[in-house]
C-alpha positions as CSV (number, residue, x, y, z in Angstrom):
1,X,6.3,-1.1,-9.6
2,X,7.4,0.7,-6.6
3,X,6.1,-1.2,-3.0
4,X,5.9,-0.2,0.4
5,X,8.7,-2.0,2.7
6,X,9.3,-1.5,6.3
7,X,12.2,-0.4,8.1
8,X,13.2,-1.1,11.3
9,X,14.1,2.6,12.0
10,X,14.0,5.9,10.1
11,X,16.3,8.7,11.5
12,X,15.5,12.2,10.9
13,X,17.0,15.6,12.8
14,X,15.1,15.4,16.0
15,X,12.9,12.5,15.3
16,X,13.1,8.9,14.3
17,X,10.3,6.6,13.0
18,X,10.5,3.1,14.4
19,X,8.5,0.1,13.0
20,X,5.6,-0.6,15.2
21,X,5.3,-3.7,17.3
22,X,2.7,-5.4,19.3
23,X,4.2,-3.9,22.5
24,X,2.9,-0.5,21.2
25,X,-0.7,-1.4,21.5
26,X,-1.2,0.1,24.7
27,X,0.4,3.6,23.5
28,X,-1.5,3.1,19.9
29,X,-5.0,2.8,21.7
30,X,-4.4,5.6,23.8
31,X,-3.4,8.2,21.2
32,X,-6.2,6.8,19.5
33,X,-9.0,7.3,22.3
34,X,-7.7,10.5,23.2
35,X,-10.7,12.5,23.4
36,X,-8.9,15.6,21.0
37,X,-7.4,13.1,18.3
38,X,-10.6,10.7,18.2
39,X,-13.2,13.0,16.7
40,X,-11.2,12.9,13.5
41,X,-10.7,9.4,13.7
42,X,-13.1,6.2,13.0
43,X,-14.3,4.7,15.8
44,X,-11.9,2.5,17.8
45,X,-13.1,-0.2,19.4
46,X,-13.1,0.6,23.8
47,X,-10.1,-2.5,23.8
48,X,-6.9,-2.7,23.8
49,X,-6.8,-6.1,22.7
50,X,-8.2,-4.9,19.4
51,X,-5.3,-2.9,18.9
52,X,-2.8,-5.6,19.5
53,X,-4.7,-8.3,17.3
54,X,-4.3,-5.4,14.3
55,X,-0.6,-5.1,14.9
56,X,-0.4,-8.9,14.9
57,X,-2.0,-8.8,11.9
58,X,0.0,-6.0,10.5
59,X,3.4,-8.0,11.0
60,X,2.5,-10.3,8.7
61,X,1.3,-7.8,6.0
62,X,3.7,-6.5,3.8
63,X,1.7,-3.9,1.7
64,X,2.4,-1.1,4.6
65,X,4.4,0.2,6.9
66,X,3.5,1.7,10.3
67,X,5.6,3.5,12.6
68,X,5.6,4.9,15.8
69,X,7.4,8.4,16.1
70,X,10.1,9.2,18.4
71,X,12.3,11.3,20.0
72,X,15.6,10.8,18.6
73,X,18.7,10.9,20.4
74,X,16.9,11.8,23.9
75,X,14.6,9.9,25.7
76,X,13.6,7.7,22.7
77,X,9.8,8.5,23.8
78,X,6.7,7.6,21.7
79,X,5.1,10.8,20.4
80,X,2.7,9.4,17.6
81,X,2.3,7.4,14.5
82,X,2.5,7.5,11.1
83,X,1.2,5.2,8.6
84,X,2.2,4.3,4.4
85,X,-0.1,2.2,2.4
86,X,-1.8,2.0,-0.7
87,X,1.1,1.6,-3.6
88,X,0.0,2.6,-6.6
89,X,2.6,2.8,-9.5
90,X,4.5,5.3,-8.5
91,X,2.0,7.0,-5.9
92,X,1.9,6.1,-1.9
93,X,-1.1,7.0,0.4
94,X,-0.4,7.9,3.9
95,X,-2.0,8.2,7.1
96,X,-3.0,7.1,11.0
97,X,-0.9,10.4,11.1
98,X,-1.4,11.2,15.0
99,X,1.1,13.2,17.6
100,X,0.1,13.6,21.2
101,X,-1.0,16.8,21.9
102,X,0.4,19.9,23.1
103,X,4.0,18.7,20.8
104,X,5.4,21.8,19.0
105,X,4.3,22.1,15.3
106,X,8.1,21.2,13.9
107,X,7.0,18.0,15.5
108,X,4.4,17.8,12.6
109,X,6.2,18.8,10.0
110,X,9.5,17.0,10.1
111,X,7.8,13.7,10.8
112,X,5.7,14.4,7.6
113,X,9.0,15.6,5.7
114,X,10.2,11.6,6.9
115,X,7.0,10.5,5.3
116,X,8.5,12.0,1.9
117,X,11.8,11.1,2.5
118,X,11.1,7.5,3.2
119,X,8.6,7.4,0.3
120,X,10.9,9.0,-2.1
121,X,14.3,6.5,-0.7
122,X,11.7,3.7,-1.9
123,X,10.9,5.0,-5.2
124,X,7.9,6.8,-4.9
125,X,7.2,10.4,-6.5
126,X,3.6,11.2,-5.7
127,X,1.6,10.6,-3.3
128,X,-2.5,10.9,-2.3
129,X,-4.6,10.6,1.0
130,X,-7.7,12.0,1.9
131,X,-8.5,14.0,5.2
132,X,-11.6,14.2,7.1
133,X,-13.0,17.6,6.3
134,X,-13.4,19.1,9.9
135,X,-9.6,18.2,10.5
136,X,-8.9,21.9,9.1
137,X,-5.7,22.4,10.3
138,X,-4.7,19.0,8.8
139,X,-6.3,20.0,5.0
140,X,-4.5,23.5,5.4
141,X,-1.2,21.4,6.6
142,X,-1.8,19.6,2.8
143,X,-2.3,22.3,1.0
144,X,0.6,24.8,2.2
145,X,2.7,21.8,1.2
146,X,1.6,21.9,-2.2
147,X,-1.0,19.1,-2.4
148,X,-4.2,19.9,-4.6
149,X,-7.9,19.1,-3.2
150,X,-9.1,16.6,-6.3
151,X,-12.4,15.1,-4.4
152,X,-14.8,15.6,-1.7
153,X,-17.1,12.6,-0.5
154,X,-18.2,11.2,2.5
155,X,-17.1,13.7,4.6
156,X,-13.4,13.6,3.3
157,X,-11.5,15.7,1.3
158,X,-9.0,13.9,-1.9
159,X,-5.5,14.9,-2.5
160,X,-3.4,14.1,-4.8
161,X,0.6,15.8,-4.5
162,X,2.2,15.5,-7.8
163,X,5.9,14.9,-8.3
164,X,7.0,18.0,-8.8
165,X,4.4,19.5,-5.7
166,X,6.2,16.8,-4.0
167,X,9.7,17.9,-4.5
168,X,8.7,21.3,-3.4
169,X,7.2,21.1,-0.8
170,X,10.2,19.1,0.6
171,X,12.5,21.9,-0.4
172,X,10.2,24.1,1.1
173,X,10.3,23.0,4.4
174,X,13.7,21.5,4.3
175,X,14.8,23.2,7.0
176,X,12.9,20.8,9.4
177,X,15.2,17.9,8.0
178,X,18.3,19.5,6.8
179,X,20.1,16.9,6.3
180,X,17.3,14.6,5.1
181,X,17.1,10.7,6.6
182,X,18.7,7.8,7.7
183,X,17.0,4.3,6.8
184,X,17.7,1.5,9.0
């Protein structure tokens, strides 16, 4: 069976992905309250301290990993998160997906070609997630990458990217991460 590990740092063309630490709290609960982000988020408790009691929490757990994204190379500057969870064989969910706004789209896309990357360096050869159904240009994200709408409850639509969808859609967009990752 395939698990989830952390890594202290995930190097990709133009950005890196660093395991998150309590430290990050402040920027976590910030791009979380963020009035543009948070209406495709659950609610998020109005402290900060909530945040940094999670991420204590979330050192300890070793079913997930959760990353803050940076620039790599520059300024090393937080830009957002990422988030994988969920094993399953050899399937991976992935989320808490979040970039601070105004970012160009590459931004998006070669920090979700990492996700892949990192996922497939561990083992894993599919993947599935759900998005909330008003996040449209997240679903449509999804979808151009190959992943296939299996569900629809609650207000969330189920994907599910196959192994061969998965492979694809990294080839696809390859040219975000030419020269794929660097795990640390």
């Amino acid at each position: 069976m395939v698990q989830i590990r952390k890594a202290g740092r995930i190097e990709g063309r133009t950005l890196a992905l660093r395991d998150a630490r309590v430290s990050d709290a402040a920027f976590i609960h910030a791009l979380r309250t963020d009035a543009t982000r948070a209406r495709y988020l659950s609610p998020v408790p109005a402290e900060v301290q909530a945040q940094t009691d999670w991420l204590r929490r979330y050192e300890q757990d070793d079913t997930q990993a959760y990353f803050i994204i940076i620039n790599a190379g520059r300024d090393g500057q937080a830009v957002g998160t990422v988030r994988l969870y969920g094993a399953r064989g050899a399937a991976f969910s992935w989320g808490s997906w979040l970039l601070q706004p105004g970012l160009p789209a590459r931004h998006a896309v070669e920090s979700a070609l990492m996700v892949y990357h990192y996922a497939a360096w561990l083992g894993f050869t599919e993947a599935y997630f759900e998005v909330l159904q008003e996040n449209a240009s997240v679903w449509r994200f999804h979808e151009n990458f190959g992943a296939c709408r299996v569900g629809d409850e609650r207000g969330h639509f189920q994907y599910q990217l196959s192994a061969t969808a998965m492979r694809a859609g990294m080839a696809r967009y390859g040219r975000y991460l030419p020269h794929g990752i660097r795990v640390f």
